[in-house]
C-alpha positions as CSV (number, residue, x, y, z in Angstrom):
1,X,11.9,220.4,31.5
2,X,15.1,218.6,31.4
3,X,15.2,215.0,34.0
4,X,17.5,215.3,36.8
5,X,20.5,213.2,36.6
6,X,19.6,210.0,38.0
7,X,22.6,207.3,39.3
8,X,21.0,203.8,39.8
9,X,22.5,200.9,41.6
10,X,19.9,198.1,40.7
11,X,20.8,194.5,43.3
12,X,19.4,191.6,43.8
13,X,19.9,188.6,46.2
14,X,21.1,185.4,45.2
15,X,18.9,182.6,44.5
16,X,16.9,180.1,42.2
17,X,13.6,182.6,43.1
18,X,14.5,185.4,41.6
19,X,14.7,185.0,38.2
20,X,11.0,186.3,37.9
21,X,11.8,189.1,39.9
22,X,14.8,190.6,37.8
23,X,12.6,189.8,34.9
24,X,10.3,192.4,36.3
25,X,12.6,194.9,37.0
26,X,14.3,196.0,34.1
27,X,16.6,198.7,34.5
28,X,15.1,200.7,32.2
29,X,11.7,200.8,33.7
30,X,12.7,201.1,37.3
31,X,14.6,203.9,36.4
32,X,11.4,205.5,34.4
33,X,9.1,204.6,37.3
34,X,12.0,206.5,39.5
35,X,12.5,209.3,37.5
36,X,8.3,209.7,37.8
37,X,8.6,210.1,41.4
38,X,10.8,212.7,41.9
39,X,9.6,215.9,43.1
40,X,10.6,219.6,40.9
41,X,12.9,220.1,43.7
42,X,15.2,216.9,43.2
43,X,18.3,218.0,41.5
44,X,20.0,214.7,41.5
45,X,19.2,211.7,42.4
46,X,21.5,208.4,43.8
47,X,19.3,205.8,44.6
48,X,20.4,201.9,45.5
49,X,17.2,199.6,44.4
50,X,17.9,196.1,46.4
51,X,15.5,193.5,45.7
52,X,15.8,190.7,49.3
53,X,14.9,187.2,50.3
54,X,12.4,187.2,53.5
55,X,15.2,186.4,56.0
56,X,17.2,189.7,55.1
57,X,13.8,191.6,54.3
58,X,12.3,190.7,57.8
59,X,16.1,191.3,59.2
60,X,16.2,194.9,57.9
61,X,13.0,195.8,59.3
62,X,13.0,194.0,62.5
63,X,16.6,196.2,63.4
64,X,15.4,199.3,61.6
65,X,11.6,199.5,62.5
66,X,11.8,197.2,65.6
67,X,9.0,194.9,63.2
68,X,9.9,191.6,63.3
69,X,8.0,190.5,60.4
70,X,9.6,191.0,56.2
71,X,7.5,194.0,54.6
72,X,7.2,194.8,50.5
73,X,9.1,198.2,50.8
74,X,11.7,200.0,53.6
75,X,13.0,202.8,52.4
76,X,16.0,204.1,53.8
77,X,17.0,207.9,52.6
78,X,20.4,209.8,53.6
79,X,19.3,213.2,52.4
80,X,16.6,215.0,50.7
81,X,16.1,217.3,47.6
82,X,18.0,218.9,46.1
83,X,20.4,216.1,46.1
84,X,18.2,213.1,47.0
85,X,20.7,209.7,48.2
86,X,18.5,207.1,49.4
87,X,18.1,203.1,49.3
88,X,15.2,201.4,48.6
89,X,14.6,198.1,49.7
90,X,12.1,195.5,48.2
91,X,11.2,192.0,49.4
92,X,10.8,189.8,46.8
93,X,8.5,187.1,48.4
94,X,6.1,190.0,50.0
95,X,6.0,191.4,46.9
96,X,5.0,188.7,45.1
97,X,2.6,187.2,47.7
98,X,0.7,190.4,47.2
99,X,1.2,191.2,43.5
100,X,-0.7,187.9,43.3
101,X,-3.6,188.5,45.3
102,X,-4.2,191.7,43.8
103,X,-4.5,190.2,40.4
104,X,-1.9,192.6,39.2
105,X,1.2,191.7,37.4
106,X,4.5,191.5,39.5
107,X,6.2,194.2,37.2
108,X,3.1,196.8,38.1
109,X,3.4,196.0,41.4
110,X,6.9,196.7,41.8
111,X,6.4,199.9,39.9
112,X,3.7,200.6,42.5
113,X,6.0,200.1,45.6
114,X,9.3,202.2,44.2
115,X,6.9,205.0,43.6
116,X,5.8,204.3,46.9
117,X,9.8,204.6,48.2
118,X,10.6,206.9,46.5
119,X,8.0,209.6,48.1
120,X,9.0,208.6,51.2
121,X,12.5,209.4,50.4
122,X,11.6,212.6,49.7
123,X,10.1,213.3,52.7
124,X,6.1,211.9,52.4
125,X,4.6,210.1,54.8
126,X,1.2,208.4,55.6
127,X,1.5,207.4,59.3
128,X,2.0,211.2,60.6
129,X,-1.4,211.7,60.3
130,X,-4.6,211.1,57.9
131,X,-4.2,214.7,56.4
132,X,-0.3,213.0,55.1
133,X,-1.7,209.9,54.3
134,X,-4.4,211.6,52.2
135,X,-1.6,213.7,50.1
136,X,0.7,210.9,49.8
137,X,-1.5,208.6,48.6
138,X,-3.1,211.5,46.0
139,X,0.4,212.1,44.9
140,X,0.8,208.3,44.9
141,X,-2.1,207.6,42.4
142,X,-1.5,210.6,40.0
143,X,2.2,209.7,39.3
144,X,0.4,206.1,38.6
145,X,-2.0,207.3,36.6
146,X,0.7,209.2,34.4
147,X,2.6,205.8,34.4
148,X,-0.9,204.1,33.4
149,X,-0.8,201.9,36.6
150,X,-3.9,201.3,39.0
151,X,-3.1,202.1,42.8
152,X,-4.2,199.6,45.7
153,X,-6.7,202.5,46.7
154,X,-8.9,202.1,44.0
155,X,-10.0,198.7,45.1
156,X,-11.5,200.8,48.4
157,X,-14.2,200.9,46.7
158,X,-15.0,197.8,48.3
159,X,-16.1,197.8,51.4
160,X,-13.6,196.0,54.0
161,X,-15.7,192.8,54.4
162,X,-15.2,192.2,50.4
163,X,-11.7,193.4,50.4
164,X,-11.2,190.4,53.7
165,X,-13.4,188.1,51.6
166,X,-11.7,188.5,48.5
167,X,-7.9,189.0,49.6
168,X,-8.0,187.6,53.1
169,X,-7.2,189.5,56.6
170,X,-3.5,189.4,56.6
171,X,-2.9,191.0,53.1
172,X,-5.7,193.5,53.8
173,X,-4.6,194.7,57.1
174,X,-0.5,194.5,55.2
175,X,-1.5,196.8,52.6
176,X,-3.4,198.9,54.8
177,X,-0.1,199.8,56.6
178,X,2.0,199.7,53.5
179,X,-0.2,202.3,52.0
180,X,-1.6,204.1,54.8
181,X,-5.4,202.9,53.5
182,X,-7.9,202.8,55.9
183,X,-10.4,200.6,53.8
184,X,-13.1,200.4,56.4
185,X,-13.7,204.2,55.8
186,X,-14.8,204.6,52.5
């Protein structure tokens, strides 16, 4: 089955800190990592990809989320399949800060998180309820799994106390609500 057309705006603030960020983020892998993501029903896809500094990341979701506090991924989407328009929105600091204490390379991590975007541009969601959360995040980990990348969900295995111990409270209770995990639970 032939890809959808797939327009890609790829930015990135200006600064001395993100050189290891567009090293990352190739164009030609965020646009595979995209392409993975999008649903049978996507026709055609615009998608901006804008890589932020804390200040503008914790900006952005503090007037659009009423969070004052800079989070990996907003994602911002104007309209749905067929023809999907959205913006993603990455910050790099948060997402570095947690590629880091997950022991996973920055590059895996951002694949993880436009994955992550992209669903929710399409219309997923895992704070509706646990029943969304669950598909999501089986939808999440098999278009991983098809990339050969490990999802945050697998480390559940632990029980919260390790995952606390190991990754601290903060980061724990920030992927939680990134990913819609409930790590206490398994």
């Amino acid at each position: 089955m032939p890809q959808p057309p797939l327009s890609l705006s790829l930015q990135f603030v200006r600064g001395p800190d993100m050189a290891p960020h567009r090293a990352a983020l190739p164009r030609h892998h965020v646009r595979r990592w995209l392409r993975a993501a999008l649903g049978a029903d996507v026709q055609a896809a615009e998608i901006t990809v804008r890589v932020v500094d804390a200040e503008e990341g914790q900006q952005l979701n503090r007037d659009y989320r009423h969070k004052d506090y800079a989070t990996n991924v907003l994602t911002f989407d104007y309209s749905g399949a067929p023809l999907l328009a959205a913006d993603l929105v990455l910050c790099a600091p948060v997402v570095a800060r947690e590629a880091l204490a997950l022991g996973k390379p920055l590059a895996e991590h951002y694949a993880h998180l436009l994955v992550h975007g992209a669903l929710h541009a399409q219309g997923w969601d895992h704070e509706t309820s646990e029943a969304d959360a669950e598909a999501m995040e089986a939808r999440e980990t098999a278009l991983l799994a098809r990339l050969g990348l490990a999802h945050w969900g697998q480390l559940r295995a632990l029980p919260r106390g390790g995952l606390v111990r190991r990754f601290g409270a903060g980061l724990v209770d920030a992927l939680d609500c990134a990913y819609g995990v409930r790590a206490e639970i398994y």
